[in-house]
C-alpha positions as CSV (number, residue, x, y, z in Angstrom):
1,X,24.1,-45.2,2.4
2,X,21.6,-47.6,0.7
3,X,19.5,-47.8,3.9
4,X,19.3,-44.1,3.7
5,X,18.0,-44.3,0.1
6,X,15.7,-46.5,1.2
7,X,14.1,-44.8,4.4
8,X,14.1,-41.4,2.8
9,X,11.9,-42.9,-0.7
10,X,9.7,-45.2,2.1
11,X,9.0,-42.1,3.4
12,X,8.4,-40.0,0.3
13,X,6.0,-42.9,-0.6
14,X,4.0,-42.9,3.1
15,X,3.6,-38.9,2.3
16,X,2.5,-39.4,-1.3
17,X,-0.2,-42.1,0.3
18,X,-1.6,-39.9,3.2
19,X,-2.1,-37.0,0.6
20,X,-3.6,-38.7,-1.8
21,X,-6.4,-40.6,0.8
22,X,-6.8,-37.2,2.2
23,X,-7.5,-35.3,-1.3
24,X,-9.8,-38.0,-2.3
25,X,-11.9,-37.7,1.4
26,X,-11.6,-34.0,0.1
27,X,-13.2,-34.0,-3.0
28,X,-16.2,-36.5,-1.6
29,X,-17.0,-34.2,1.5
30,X,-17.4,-31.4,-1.6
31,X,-19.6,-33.7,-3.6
32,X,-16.4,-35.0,-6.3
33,X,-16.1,-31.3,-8.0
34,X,-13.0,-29.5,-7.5
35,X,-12.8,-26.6,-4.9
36,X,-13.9,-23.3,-6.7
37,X,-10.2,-20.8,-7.5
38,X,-9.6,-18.4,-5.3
39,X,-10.5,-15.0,-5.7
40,X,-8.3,-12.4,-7.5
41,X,-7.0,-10.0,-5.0
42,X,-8.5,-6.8,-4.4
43,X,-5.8,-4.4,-3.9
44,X,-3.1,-3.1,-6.3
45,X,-0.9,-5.9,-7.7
46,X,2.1,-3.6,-8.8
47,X,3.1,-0.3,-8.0
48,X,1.6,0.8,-11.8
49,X,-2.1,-0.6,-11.1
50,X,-2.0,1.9,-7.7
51,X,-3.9,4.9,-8.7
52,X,-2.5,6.7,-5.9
53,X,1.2,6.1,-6.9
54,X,0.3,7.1,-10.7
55,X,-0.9,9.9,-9.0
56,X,2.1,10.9,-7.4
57,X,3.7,9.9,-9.7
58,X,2.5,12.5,-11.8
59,X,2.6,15.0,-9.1
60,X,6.4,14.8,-9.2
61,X,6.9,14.8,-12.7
62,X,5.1,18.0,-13.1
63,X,6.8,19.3,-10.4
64,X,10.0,18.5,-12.1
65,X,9.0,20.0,-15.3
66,X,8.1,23.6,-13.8
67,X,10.9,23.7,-11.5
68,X,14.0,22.2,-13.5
69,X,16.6,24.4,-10.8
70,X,15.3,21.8,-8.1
């Protein structure tokens, strides 16, 4: 069990290691500043920033207000 331990967090270190030297050849190929955020997306996030749902939306709404039978 304790050799287990042990090659599992020699591991996790050797991981840790290899990102950290390839972050820091990262940040010098890009001149030391930080890589700019991403872009917001462009499309509707939820279902209420869709203008097309709202529309239909609406569409049914009326629809059920004029025709309260269906």
């Amino acid at each position: 069990m304790g050799k287990a331990v042990l090659i599992v967090a020699l591991f996790a270190l050797l991981v840790y290691a290899v990102l950290v030297l390839l972050e820091r050849r990262r940040s010098r190929r890009h001149g030391g500043r930080p890589a700019p955020p991403a872009a917001p997306p462009r499309r509707p996030v939820a279902p209420d920033d869709d203008p097309d749902f709202l529309r239909d939306l609406e569409r049914k709404r009326r629809q059920q207000r004029d025709n309260p039978d269906s």
